[in-house]
C-alpha positions in Angstrom: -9.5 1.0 -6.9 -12.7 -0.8 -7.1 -14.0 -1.9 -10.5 -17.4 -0.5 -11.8 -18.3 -4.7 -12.2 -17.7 -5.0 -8.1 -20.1 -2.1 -7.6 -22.8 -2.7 -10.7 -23.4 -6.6 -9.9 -25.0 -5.9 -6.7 -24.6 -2.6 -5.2 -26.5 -3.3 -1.7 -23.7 -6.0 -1.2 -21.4 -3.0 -1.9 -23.1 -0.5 0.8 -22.9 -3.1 3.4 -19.2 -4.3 2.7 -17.7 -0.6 2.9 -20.1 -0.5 6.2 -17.8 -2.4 8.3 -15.1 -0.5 7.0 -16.8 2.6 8.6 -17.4 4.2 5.3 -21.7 5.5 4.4 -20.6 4.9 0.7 -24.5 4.7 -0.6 -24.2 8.5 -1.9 -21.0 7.7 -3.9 -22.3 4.1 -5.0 -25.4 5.7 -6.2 -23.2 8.6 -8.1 -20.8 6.3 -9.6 -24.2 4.3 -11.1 -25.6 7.3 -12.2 -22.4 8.5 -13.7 -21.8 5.5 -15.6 -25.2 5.5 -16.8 -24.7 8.8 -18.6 -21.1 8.2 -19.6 -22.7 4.7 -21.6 -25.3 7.3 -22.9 -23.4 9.7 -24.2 -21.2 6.7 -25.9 -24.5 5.7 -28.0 -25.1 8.8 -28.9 -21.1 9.7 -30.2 -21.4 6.4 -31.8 -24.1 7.1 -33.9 -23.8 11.1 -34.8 -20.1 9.7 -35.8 -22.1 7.3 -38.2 -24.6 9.7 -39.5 -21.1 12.2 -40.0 -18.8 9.3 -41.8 -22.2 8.1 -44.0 -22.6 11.6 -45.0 -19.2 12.5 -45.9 -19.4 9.8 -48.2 -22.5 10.9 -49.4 -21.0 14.2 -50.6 -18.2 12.5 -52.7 -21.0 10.4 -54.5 -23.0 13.7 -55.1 -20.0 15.9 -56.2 -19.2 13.2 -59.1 -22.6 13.7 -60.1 -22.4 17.2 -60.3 -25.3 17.8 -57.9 -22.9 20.5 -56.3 -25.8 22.3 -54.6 -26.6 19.2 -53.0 -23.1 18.8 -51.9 -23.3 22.1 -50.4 -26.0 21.5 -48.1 -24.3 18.0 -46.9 -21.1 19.7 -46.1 -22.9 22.5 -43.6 -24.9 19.1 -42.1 -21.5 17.5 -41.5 -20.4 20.3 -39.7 -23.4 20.8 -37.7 -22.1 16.7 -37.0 -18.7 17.6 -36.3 -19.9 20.0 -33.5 -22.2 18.1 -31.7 -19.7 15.1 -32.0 -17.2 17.2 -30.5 -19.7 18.5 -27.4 -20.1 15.1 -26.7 -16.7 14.2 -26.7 -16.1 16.8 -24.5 -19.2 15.9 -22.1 -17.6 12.2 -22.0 -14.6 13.0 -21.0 -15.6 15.7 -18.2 -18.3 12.5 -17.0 -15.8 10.4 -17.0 -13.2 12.6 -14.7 -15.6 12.3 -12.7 -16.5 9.0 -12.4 -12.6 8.1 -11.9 -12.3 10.8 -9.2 -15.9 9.2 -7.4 -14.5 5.8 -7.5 -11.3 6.5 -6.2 -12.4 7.7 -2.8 -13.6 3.9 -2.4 -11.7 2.0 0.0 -11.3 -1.4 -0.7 -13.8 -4.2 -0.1 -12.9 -6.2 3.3 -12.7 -10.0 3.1 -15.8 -11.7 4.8 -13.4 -12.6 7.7 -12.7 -9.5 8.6 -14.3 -8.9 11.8 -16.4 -6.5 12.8 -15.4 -3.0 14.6 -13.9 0.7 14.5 -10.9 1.1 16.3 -7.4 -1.3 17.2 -9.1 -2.5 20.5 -11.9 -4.4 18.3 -8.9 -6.5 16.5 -9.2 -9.8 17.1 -5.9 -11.9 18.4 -5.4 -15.1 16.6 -2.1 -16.1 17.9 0.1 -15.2 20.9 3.3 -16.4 21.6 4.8 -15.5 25.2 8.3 -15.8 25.8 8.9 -13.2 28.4 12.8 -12.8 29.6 13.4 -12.1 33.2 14.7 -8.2 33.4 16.8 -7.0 36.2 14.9 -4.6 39.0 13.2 -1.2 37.6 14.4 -1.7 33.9 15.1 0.8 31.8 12.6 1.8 28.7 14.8 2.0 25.6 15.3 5.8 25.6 16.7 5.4 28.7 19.5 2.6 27.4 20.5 4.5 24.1 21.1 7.2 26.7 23.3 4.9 29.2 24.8 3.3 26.5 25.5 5.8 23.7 23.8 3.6 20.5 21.1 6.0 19.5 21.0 10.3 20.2 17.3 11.6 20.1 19.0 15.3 20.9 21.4 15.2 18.0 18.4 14.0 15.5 16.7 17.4 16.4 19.6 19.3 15.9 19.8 17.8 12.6 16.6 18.1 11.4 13.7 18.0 13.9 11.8 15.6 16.2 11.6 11.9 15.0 14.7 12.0 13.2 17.2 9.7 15.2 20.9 9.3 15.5 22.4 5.6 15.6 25.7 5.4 17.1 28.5 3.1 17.8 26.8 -1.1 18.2 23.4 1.3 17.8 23.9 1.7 13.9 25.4 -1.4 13.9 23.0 -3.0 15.4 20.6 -1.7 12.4 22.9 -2.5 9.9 22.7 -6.2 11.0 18.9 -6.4 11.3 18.7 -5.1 8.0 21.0 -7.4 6.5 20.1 -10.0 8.7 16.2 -9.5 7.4 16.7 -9.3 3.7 18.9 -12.7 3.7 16.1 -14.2 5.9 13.4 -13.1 2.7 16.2 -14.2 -0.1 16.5 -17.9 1.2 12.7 -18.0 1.1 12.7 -17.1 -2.7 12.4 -13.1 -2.7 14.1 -11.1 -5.2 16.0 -8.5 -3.8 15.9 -4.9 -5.7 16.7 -1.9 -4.1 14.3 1.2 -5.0 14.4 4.9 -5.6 13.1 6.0 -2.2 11.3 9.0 -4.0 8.4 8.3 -6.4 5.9 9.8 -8.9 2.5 10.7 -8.6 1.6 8.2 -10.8 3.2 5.9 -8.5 2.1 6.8 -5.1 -1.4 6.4 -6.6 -0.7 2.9 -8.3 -0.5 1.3 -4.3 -3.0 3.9 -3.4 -1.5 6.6 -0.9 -2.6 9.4 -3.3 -5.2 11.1 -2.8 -6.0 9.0 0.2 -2.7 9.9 2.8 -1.0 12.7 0.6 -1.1 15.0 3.8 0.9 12.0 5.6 4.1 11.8 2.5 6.5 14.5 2.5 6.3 15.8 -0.9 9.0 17.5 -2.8 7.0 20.3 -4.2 9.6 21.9 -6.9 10.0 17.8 -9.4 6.6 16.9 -7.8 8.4 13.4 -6.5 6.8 11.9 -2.6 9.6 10.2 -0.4 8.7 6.6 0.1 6.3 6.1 3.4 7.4 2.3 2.6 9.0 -0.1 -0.3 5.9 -0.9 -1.2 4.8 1.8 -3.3 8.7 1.7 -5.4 8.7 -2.4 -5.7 5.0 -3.0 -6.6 4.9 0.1 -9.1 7.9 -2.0 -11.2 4.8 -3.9 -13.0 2.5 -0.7 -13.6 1.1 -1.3 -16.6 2.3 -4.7 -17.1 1.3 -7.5 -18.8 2.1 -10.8 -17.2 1.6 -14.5 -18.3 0.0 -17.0 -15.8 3.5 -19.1 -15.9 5.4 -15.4 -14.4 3.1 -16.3 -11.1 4.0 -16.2 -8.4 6.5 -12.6 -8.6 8.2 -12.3 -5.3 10.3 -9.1 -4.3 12.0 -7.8 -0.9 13.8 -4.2 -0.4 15.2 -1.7 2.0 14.2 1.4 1.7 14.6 4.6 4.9 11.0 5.6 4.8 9.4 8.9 5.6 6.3 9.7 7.0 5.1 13.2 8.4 2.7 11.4 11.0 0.6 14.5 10.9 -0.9 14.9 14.7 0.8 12.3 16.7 2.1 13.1 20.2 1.8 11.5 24.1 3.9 8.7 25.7 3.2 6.8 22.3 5.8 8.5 20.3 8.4 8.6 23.0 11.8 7.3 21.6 11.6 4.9 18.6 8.0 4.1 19.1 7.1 6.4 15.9 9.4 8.4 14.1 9.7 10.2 10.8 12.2 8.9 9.3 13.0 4.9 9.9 14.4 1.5 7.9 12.2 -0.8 7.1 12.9 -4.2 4.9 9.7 -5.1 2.7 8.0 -8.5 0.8 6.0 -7.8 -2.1 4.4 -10.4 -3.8 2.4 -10.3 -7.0 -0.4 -13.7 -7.4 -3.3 -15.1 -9.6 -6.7 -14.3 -7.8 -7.2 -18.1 -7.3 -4.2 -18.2 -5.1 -3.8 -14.8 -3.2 -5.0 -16.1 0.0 -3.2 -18.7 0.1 -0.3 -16.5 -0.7 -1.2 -14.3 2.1 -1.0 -17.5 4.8 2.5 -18.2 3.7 3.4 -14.3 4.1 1.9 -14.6 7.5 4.3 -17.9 8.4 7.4 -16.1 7.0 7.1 -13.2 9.1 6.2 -15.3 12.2 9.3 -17.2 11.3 11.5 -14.4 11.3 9.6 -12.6 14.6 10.4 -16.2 16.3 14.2 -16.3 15.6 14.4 -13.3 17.2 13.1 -14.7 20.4 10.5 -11.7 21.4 7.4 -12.5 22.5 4.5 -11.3 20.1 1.2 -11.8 19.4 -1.2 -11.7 15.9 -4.0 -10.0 15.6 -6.7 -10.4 12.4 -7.5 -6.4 11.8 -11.2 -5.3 12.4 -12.8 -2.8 9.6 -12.6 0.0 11.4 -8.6 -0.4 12.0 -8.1 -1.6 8.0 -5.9 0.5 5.6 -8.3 2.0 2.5 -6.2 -0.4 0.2 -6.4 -3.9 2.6 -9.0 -6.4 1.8 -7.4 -8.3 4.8 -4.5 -7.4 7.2 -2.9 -9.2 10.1 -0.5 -7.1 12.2 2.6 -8.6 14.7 3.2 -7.4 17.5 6.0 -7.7 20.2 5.6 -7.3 23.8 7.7 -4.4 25.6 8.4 -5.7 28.9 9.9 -2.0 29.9 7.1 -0.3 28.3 4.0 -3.2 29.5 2.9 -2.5 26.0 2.7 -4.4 22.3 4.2 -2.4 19.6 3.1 -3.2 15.9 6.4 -4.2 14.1 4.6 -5.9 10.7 1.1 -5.5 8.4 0.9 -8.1 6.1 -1.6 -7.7 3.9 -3.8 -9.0 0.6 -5.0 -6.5 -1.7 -6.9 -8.5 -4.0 -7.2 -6.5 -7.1 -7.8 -2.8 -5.8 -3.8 -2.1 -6.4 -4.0 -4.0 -9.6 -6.7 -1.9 -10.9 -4.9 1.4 -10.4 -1.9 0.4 -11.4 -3.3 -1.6 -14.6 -1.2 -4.8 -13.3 -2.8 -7.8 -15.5 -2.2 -11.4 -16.7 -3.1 -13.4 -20.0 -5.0 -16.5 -18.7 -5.7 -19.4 -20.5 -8.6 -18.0 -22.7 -5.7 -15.4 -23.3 -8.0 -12.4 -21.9 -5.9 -10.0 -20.0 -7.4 -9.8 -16.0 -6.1 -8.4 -13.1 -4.0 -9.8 -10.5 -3.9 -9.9 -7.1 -1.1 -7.7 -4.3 0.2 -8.3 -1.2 3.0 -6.8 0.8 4.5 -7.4 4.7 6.4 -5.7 6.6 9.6 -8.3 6.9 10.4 -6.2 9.0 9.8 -2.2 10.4 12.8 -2.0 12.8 12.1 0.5 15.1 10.1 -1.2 17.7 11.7 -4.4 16.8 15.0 -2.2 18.5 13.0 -0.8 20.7 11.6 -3.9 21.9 15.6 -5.9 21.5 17.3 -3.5 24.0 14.2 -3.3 26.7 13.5 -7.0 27.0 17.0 -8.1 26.4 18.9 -5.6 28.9 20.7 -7.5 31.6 22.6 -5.8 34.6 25.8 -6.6 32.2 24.5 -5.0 29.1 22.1 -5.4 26.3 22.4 -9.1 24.8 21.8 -9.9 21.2 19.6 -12.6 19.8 21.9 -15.3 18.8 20.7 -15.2 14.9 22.1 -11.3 14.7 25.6 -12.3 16.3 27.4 -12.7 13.0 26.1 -9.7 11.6 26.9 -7.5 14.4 30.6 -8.9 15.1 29.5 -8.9 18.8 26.6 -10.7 21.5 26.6 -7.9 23.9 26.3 -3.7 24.4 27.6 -2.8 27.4 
């Protein structure tokens, strides 16, 4: 959530930065001012009528001991009359300032100045791309197609279970997951990650402490009867441990990975897109999370980047990075850079990782602050990356590593699967 500071010290700069994220938030900037303006109002004036009430409440004491009971009298019904209109404007404070809170939070984030300019994925810009491309046999197969032929993951059975985008790994197929997970979270441990593993429902306190309530609560399933949300991503779990946390400046830098299944209804999506694993319902995901001082966030961000790059490479899949445009941003992001690897059966990048910096909009929601060395409590900075989604990182594994003798595995995932081949 944006602070009232970011909008007040210059609220043009504000209208133009939530431009490029597509967003005409004049009307809302000018409401939140005007909002404010009266909630600061009313203060004054509960401020003083709670002055003129205490100053007369002793006055009555001094005039009872006098005897001046008459006097008395008429202070007591003027202290009422006090108490009333102190208690009206109480109550006008606290409706102004529900509605201030529920103005500001249907802000997205400010973007970082070099985010570039645009409204869809096609106006992302590519920063890095890394071709690697394997030679596949004659007509190869998309990876539907092999889970089929090679009995590692049932689409069919997932719908029996439970519905479309719920799949079945089978045999090397689960596996084969099992290993990438493992394989993942040992990757983010040797870099200096704390490993916790999450409840994979949450609160409503929560989901709005990484901000996906209000702004994708029709995208969460939501278990209506305790009011919990299944996770649509570690994220929201890990980075919720330090809601309303205090930290000192020597804590920095907090760095957390997790597992977590994660759930997302994916309200609307349909086409060749979502063929196969190329967007599901349910999938695994492994997470970073990392918790930084303001003054080093970015630089935080760049080492994120280079971890996940790292792990993308020792996979041996060519992928490319792209630097998100406005338009394509996440309400939350102040700056996002997406992976992708290329499908060769497919002829199409699929995003496997978002790493992202969320300056202080997270912090301010979830009421995540430091002592610095003036010992004032300010708010510090998020960032989380996918580390990574595994889907289309399998999807990806079994269409530009099938061979005529079977699927081979990337040497790095051989002692966690026990074998180098499917066939």
């Amino acid at each position: 959530m944006l602070t009232l500071k970011q909008i007040r010290d210059d609220k043009e700069a504000a209208v133009r930065k939530l431009a490029k994220k597509g967003v005409d938030a004049a009307p809302a900037i000018e409401k939140i001012i005007a909002l404010d303006d009266r909630r600061k109002a009313i203060q004054v004036e509960l401020d003083s009528t709670l002055a003129a009430q205490n100053k007369a409440a002793k006055e009555i004491g001094a005039l009872m001991g006098q005897g001046r009971r008459e006097e008395a009298e008429e202070r007591k019904h003027f202290v009422t009359d006090l108490k009333e209109k102190s208690a009206h404007l109480q109550a006008e404070s606290n409706d102004v300032q529900q509605e201030l809170q529920a103005t500001l939070v249907t802000l997205p984030n400010f973007p970082a100045d070099i985010v570039p300019e645009g409204k869809t994925a096609a106006d992302n810009l590519v920063v890095k791309l890394v071709e690697s491309y394997t030679k596949l046999p004659e007509n190869p197969l998309p990876h539907w197609e092999l889970a089929r032929k090679y009995d590692i993951i049932d689409f069919d059975l997932g719908v029996k279970l439970t519905g479309a985008g719920f799949p079945v790994y089978k045999g090397k197929g689960a596996r084969l997951q099992r290993a990438l997970i493992n394989y993942f979270l040992d990757y983010n441990t040797r870099a200096g990650y704390l490993e916790v593993e999450p409840p994979v429902m949450v609160n409503e306190a929560s989901g709005f402490g990484t901000g996906q309530l209000p702004d994708k609560e029709g995208q969460m399933y939501h278990a209506t009867v305790d009011n919990f949300y299944l996770v649509p991503t570690a994220e929201v779990p890990v980075t919720n441990i330090y809601r309303d946390v205090i930290l000192e400046k020597s804590d920095f830098p907090v760095k957390m990975t997790a597992y977590t299944p994660c759930f997302r209804r994916e309200a609307g999506s349909y086409g060749k897109d979502v063929r196969g694993l190329n967007r599901l319902h349910q999938f695994d995901k492994v997470e970073i999370v990392q918790l930084s001082l303001p003054e080093t966030s970015y630089e935080a961000l760049d080492g994120m980047v280079a971890h996940v790059e790292g792990l993308v490479q020792s996979l041996g899949l060519p992928y490319r990075i792209l630097r998100l445009c406005g338009g394509d941003m996440s309400f939350t992001s102040a700056l996002t850079y997406d992976f992708e690897v290329y499908s060769e059966a497919q002829k199409r990048w699929l995003e496997v990782s978002s790493v992202s910096n969320f300056e202080s909009f997270q912090a301010n929601r979830l009421k995540l602050r430091y002592r610095d060395d003036d010992k004032k409590t300010k708010l510090a900075h998020t960032l989380n990356g996918s580390s990574l989604a595994l889907p289309r990182i399998v999807a990806a594994l079994l269409e530009d590593f099938q061979t005529p003798e079977g699927i081979r595995i990337p040497e790095v995932l051989i002692p966690y699967t026990g074998f180098d081949i499917i066939k």
